[in-house]
C-alpha positions in Angstrom: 42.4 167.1 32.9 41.0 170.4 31.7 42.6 172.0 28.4 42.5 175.3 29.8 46.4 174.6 31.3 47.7 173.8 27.9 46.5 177.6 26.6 48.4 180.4 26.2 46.6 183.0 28.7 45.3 186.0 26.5 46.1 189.6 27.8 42.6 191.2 27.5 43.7 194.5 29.6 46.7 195.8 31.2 46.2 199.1 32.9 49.3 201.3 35.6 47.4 202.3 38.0 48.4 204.1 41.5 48.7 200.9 43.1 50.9 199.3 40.3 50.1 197.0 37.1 46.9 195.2 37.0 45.8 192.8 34.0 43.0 191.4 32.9 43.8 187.9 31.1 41.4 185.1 29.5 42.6 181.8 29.9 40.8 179.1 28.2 37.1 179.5 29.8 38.5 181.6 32.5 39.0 185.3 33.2 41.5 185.8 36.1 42.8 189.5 37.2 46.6 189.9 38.0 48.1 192.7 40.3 51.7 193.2 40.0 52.8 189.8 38.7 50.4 188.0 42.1 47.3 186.0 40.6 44.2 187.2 42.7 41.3 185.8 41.5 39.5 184.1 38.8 36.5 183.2 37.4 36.3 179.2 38.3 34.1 178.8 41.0 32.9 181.7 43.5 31.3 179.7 46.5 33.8 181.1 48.7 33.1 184.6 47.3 29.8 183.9 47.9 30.0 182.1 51.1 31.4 185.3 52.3 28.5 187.5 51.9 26.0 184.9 53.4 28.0 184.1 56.5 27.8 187.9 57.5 23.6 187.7 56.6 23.6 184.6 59.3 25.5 186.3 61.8 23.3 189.5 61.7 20.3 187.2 61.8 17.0 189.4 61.4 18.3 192.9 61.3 16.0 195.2 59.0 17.7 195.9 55.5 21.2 195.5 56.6 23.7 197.6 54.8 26.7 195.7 54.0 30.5 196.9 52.4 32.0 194.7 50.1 35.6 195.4 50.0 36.9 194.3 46.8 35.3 194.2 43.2 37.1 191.3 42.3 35.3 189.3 40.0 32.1 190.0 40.9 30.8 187.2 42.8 30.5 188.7 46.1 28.4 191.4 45.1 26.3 189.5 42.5 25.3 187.2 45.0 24.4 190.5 48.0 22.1 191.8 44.8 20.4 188.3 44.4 19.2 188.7 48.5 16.7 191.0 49.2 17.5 191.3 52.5 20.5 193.4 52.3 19.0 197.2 52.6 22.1 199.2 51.3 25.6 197.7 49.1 28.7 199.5 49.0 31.4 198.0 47.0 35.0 199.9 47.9 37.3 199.1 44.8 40.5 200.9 44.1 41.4 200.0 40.8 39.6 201.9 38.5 40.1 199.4 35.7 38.6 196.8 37.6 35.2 198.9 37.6 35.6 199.5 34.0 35.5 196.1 33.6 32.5 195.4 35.4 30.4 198.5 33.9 31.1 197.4 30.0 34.0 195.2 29.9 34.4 191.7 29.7 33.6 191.0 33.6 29.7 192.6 33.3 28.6 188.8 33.1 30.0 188.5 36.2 28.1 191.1 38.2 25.0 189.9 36.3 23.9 193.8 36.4 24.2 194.3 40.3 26.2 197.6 39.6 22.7 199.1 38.2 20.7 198.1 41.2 19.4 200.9 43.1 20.7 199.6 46.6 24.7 199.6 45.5 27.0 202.4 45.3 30.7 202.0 44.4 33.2 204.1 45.8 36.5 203.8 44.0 38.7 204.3 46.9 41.7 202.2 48.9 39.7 200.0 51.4 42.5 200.9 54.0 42.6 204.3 53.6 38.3 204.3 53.6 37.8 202.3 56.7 40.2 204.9 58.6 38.4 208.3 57.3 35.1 207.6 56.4 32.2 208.8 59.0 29.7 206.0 57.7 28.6 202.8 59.5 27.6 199.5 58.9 25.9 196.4 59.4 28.5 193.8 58.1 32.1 194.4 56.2 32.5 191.6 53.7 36.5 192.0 53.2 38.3 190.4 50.1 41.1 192.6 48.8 44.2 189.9 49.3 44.5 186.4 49.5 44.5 186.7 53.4 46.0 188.5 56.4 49.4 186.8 55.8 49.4 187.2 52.0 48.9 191.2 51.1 48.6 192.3 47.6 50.2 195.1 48.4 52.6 196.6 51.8 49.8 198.8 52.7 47.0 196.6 52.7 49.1 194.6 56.1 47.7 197.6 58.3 44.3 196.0 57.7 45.0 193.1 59.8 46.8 195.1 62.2 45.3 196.2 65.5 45.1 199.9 64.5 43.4 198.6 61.3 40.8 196.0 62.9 39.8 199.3 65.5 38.8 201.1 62.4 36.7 198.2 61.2 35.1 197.8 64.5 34.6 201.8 64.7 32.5 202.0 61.3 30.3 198.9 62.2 26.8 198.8 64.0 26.1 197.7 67.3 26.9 193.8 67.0 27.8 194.3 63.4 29.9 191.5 61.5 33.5 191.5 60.0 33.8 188.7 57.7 38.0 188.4 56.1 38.1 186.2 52.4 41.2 184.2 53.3 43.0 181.7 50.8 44.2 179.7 53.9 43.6 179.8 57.4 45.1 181.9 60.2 44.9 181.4 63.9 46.9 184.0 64.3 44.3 186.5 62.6 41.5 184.7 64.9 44.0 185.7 67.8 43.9 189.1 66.4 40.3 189.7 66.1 39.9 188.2 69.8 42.4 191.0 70.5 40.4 193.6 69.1 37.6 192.7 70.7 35.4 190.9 68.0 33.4 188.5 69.7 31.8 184.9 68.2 35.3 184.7 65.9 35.4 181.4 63.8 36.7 180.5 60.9 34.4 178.8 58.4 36.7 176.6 55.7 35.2 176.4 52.2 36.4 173.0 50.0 38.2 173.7 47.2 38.8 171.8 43.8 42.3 171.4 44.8 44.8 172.3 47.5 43.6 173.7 50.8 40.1 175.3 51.4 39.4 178.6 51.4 38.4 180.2 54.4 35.8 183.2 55.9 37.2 184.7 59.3 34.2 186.0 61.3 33.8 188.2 63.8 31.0 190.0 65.6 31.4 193.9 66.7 30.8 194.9 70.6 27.6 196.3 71.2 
């Protein structure tokens, strides 16, 4: 049995932000971030983090320097693993919490991002995914979404209008032509496949990624119309 759940966790950062407390916490070999008192995310494994970035490549197939949005900083894995692949064009990360950029840029998550924040093809734009997908004017190739632990489990109230029609329209307004929407998800959902089949995302699957322990985590896929 690992040591790491004898150890006291260590409170590296603890930041108010407009969403409410977030903390960043060591504990034992781990780094795990904390919104609010809900564990998101840690630094243990990643494949599903990653999994989620290369299931939208797949999907779009051989479409010409793609441009993909990464919803969620997290950790880092997603987006250090859309750095690593050439063929992604453009990366936009969309996080909200300041202090989670912070720690990416010079804090103790930079390992993490393995200097994808300095490549030339990714912007971040510190912004609330929700409120993004519903203003902004751009489009994309893929969405790569992973800002709760999954349509039924919100981080916060607001984030539910996501998985809500009104909130999958949106997605499906800023993507391409047969883009992809890929949802992280900690367990699955029919009823969120039943949702995207709703919206009109086409090809929906749900793609279950084992686990150490417990059930897998899960990618939800959809393609755009178009």
């Amino acid at each position: 049995m690992s040591t790491t759940s004898f150890e006291k966790p260590e409170v590296l950062d603890r930041r108010e932000g407009p969403y409410g407390e977030v903390v960043l916490r060591r504990h034992g070999a781990l780094l795990q971030i904390i919104a609010n008192g809900c564990f998101l995310m840690d630094t243990s494994d990643g494949r599903s983090e990653r999994r989620l970035v290369d299931v939208a490549a797949e999907a779009l197939g051989e479409r010409a320097a793609p441009h993909v949005l990464i919803g969620g900083l997290g950790v880092g894995f997603s987006l250090a693993h859309a750095a690593a692949d050439p063929r992604w064009g453009r990366i936009t990360v969309v996080e909200r919490e300041r202090a989670v950029i912070d720690w990416h840029r010079d804090g103790p998550l930079a390992p993490f991002s393995a200097g994808a924040l300095a490549d030339p093809r990714t912007e971040v734009v510190e912004a609330d995914l929700v409120a993004y997908v519903n203003e902004t004017c751009a489009t994309y190739d893929a969405l790569c979404l992973d800002i709760d632990n999954g349509p039924g489990w919100t981080v916060t109230e607001g984030n539910d209008g996501l998985y809500a029609p009104a909130g999958l329209a949106c997605c499906a307004r800023v993507l391409r032509p047969g883009g992809v929407l890929a949802v992280w998800s900690a367990q699955p959902s029919p009823e969120f496949e039943e949702s995207l089949r709703n919206a009109g995302f086409q090809q929906v699957r749900t793609e279950e990624i084992p686990v150490a322990r417990g059930v897998p985590d899960v990618v939800h896929l959809g393609v755009g119309p178009g």
